[in-house]
C-alpha positions as CSV (number, residue, x, y, z in Angstrom):
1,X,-4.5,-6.1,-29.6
2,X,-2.8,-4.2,-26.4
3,X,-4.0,-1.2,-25.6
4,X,-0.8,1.0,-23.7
5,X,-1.2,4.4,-22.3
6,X,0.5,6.7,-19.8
7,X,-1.3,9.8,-18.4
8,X,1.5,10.6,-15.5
9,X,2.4,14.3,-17.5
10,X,-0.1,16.4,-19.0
11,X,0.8,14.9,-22.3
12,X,-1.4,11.7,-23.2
13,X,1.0,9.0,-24.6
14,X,-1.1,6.0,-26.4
15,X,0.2,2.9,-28.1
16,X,-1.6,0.2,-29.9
17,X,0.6,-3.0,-30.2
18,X,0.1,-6.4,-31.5
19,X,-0.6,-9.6,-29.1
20,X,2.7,-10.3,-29.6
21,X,4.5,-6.8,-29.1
22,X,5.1,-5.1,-32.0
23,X,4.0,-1.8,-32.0
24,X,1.1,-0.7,-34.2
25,X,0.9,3.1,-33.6
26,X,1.9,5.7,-31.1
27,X,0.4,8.7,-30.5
28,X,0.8,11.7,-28.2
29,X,-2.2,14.3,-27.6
30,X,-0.9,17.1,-25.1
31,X,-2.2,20.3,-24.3
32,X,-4.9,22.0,-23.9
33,X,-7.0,19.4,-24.5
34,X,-7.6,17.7,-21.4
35,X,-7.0,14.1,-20.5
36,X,-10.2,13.3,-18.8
37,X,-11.7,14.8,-22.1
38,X,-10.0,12.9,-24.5
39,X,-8.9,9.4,-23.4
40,X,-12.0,7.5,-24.0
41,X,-12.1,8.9,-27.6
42,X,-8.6,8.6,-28.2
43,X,-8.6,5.3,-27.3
44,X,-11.8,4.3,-29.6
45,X,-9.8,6.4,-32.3
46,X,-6.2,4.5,-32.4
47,X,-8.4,1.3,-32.5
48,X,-10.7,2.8,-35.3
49,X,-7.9,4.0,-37.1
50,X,-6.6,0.3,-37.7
51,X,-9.6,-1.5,-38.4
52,X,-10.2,-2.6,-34.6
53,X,-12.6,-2.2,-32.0
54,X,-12.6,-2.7,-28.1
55,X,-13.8,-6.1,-28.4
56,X,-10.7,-7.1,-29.8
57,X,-8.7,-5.5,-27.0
58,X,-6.7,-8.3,-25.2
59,X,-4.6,-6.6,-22.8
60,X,-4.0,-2.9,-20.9
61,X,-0.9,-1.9,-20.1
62,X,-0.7,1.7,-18.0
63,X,1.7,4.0,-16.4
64,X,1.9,4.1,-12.6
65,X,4.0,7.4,-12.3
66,X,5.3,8.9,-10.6
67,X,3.7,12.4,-11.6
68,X,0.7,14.3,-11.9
69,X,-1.7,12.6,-9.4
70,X,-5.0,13.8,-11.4
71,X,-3.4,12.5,-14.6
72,X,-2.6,9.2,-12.9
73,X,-6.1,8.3,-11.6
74,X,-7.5,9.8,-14.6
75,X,-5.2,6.8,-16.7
76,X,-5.8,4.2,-14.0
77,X,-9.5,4.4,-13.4
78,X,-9.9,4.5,-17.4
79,X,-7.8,1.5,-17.8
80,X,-9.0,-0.6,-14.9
81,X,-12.8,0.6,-15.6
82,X,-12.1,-1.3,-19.2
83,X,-10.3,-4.0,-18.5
84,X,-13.0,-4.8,-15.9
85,X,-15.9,-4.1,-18.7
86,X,-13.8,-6.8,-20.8
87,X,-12.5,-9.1,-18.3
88,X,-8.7,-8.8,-19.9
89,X,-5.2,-8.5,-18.2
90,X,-4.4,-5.0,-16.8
91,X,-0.5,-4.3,-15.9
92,X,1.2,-1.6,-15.1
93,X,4.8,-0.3,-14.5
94,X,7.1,3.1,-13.7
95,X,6.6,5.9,-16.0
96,X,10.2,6.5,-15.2
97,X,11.5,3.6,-16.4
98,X,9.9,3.9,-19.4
99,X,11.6,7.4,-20.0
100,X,15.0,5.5,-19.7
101,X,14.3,3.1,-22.3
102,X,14.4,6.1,-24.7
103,X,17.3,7.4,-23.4
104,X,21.5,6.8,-24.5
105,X,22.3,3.3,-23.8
106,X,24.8,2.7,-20.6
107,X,24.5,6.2,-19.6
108,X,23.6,6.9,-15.9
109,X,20.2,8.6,-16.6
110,X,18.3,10.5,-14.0
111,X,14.8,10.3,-15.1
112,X,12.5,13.5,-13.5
113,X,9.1,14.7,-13.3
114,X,7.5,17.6,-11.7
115,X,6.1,17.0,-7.3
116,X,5.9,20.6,-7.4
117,X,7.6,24.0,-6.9
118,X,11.4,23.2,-6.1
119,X,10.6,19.4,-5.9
120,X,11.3,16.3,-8.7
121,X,10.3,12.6,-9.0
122,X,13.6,11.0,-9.6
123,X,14.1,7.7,-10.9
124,X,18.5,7.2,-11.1
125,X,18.7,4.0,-14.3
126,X,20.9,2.5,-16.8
127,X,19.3,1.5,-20.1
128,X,21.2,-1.8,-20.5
129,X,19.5,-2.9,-23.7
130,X,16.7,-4.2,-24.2
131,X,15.7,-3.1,-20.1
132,X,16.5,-0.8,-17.9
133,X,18.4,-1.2,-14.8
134,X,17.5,0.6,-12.0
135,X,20.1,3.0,-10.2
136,X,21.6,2.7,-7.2
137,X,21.6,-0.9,-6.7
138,X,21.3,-0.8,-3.1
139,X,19.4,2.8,-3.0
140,X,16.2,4.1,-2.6
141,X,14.9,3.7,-6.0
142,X,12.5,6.3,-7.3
143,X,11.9,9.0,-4.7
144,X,11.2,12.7,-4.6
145,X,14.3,15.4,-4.1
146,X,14.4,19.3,-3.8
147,X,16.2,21.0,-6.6
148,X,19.1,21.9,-4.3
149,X,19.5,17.9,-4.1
150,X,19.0,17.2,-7.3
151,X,21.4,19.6,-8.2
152,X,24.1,18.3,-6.5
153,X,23.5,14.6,-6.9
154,X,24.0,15.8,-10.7
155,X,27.3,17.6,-10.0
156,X,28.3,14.0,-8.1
157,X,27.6,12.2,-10.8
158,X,29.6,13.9,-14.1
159,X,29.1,11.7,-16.6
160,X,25.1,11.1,-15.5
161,X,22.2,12.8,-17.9
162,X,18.7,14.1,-17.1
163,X,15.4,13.4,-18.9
164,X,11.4,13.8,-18.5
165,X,9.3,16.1,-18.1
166,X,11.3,18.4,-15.8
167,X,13.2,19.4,-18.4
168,X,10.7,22.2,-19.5
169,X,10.9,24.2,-16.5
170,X,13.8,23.4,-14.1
171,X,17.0,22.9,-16.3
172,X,17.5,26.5,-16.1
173,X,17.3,26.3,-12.5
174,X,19.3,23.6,-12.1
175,X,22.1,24.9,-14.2
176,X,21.7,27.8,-11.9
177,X,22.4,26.3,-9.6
178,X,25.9,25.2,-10.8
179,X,24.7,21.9,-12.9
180,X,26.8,21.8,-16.7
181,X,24.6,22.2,-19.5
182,X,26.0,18.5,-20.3
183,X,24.2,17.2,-18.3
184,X,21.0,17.2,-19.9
185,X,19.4,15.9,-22.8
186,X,16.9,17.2,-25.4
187,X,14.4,14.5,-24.9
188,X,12.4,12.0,-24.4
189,X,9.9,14.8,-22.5
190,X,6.8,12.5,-22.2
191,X,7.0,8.6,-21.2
192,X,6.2,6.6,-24.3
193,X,3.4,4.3,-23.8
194,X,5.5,2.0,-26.1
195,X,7.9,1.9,-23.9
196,X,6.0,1.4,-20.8
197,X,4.8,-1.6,-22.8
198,X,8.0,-3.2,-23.3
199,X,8.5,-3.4,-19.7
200,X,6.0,-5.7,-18.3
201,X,4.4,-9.4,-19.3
202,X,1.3,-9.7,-19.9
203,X,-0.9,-12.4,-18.1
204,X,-2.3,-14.6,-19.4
205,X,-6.0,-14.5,-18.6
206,X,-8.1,-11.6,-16.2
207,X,-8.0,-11.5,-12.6
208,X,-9.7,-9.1,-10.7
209,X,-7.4,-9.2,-7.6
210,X,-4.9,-8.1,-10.1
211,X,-7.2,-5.1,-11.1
212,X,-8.9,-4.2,-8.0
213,X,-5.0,-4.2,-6.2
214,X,-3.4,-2.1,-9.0
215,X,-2.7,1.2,-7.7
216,X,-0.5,4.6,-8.7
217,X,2.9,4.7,-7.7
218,X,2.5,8.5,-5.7
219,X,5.9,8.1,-4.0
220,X,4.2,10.6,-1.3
221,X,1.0,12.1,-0.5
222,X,-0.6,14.8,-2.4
223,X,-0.3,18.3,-1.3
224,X,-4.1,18.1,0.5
225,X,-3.4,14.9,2.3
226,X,0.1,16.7,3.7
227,X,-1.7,19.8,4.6
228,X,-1.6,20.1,8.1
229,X,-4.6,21.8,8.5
230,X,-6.5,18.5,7.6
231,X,-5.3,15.6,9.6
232,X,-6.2,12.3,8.2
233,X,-9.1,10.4,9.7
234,X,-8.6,7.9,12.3
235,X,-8.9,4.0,11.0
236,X,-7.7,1.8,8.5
237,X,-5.6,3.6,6.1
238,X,-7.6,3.4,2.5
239,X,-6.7,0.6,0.2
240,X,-8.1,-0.9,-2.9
241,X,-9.2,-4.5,-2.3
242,X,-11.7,-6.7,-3.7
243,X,-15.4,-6.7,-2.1
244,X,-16.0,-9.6,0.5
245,X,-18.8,-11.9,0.1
C-alpha cells in the first residue's frame, strides 16, 4: 500500500492507494485540528480503516509545496521519519502541480498559495491529460509574485484560470484590482494527495540518500531567515545530507 499526503495548506490531504496506483481512499482533515496533532493518527486511521497496518506500507509519496513552511516540515519530517522506520521509497513532488491535475483540461491554470500578506506561490500549467505541463516553457517555473503582479499577469493572460488555496482570501482583491470574475474557478482549494500521487514513480526499493536529500520546495526563505535584523551565520549554508563514516 502507498501511503500519499500533502500538508503544504492548513488542510491535511491523505490518500491510501494500491501498489499499483489505484486509489483506495482520500480524505481531507482541515481546521482546527492541527496537523502536527493529527497526522500520525490519521495516518494509522486510513490504514485501520481498510484492514491494513504500517507494516504493509510500501511507499510515501509527499507534497513539497510551495506553502505553509510549518505544514511542510511538519508532512516531510512525518513522512521521512516513516519511511526511515520501514526502510521504503519516499518521493515527493509540487503541491502545485497537483492542484492542476484537478483543474479544466488545456486550460492555462495559474495554480496559487498564500507567501503572505499581498504575496502568492504561483505555479503557471496546462493539464494535458493524464500530466500536467508546466507553464511558460522557457519561464521561471513556480515562483512567488505580489498581488499587483499577479494581477496583471491574469489580465495578460484572458483565457487563463486561477486555483488553490489563494482563492479564500485574495480573489476579492484581485478582482479589485481589475482581474474578471472569469477568471477564477470554484475549486480544487487544497492539493489532493491523490493527485500528488499520480505525479511521480515510485522506486523500486529504499535509499536513504534519496530520504536524507529530500527537502521542501520553499521557493524563498521564511520571513525570520529574511529578517534583517538576524543575519545568517557565517559558513556552509545548511543542507540535508547523509552522516559520514
Amino acid at each position: 500500500m502507498l501511503v500519499s499526503l500533502d500538508c503544504s495548506t492548513l488542510t491535511l490531504s491523505l490518500a491510501l492507494l494500491r501498489a499499483d496506483g489505484v486509489l483506495v481512499e482520500e480524505r481531507k482533515v482541515g481546521p482546527p485540528q492541527r496537523q502536527s496533532e493529527i497526522l500520525p493518527a490519521e495516518i494509522e486511521k486510513i490504514l485501520t480503516a481498510h484492514g491494513h497496518s504500517l507494516k504493509d506500507v510500501t511507499g510515501f509519496v509527499v507534497g513539497l509545496g510551495p506553502g505553509s513552511f510549518t505544514g511542510l516540515r511538519i508532512g516531510l519530517a512525518t513522512a521521512k521519519g516513516l519511511a526511515y522506520a520501514l526502510k521504503v521509497p519516499i518521493v515527493g513532488a509540487s503541491s502545485l502541480a497537483a492542484l492542476s491535475l484537478e483543474g479544466p483540461e488545456n486550460v492555462e491554470l495559474f495554480c496559487c498559495a498564500v507567501v503572505k500578506k499581498g504575496e502568492l506561490y504561483v505555479g503557471r500549467y496546462k493539464r494535458v491529460s493524464p500530466l500536467p505541463d508546466p507553464l511558460p516553457r522557457g519561464g521561471e517555473g513556480e515562483t512567488s509574485m505580489t498581488l499587483a503582479q499577479v494581477a496583471e499577469a491574469l489580465k495578460a493572460a484572458p483565457h487563463a484560470r486561477m486555483i488553490g488555496p489563494a482563492l479564500t482570501d485574495w480573489r476579492a482583491p484581485l478582482e479589485a484590482l481589475g482581474v474578471p470574475a472569469q477568471s477564477f474557478l470554484d475549486g480544487p482549494l487544497v492539493p489532493s494527495a491523490a493527485a500528488l500521487a499520480k505525479l511521480v514513480t515510485i522506486p523500486p526499493a529504499y535509499s536513504a540518500e534519496a530520504l536524507f536529500s529530500l527537502e521542501p520546495h520553499y521557493i524563498r526563505g521564511s520571513g525570520a531567515e529574511e529578517n534583517p535584523k538576524f543575519p545568517p551565520l557565517p559558513g556552509a549554508e545548511p543542507k540535508a545530507r547523509l552522516k559520514e563514516d
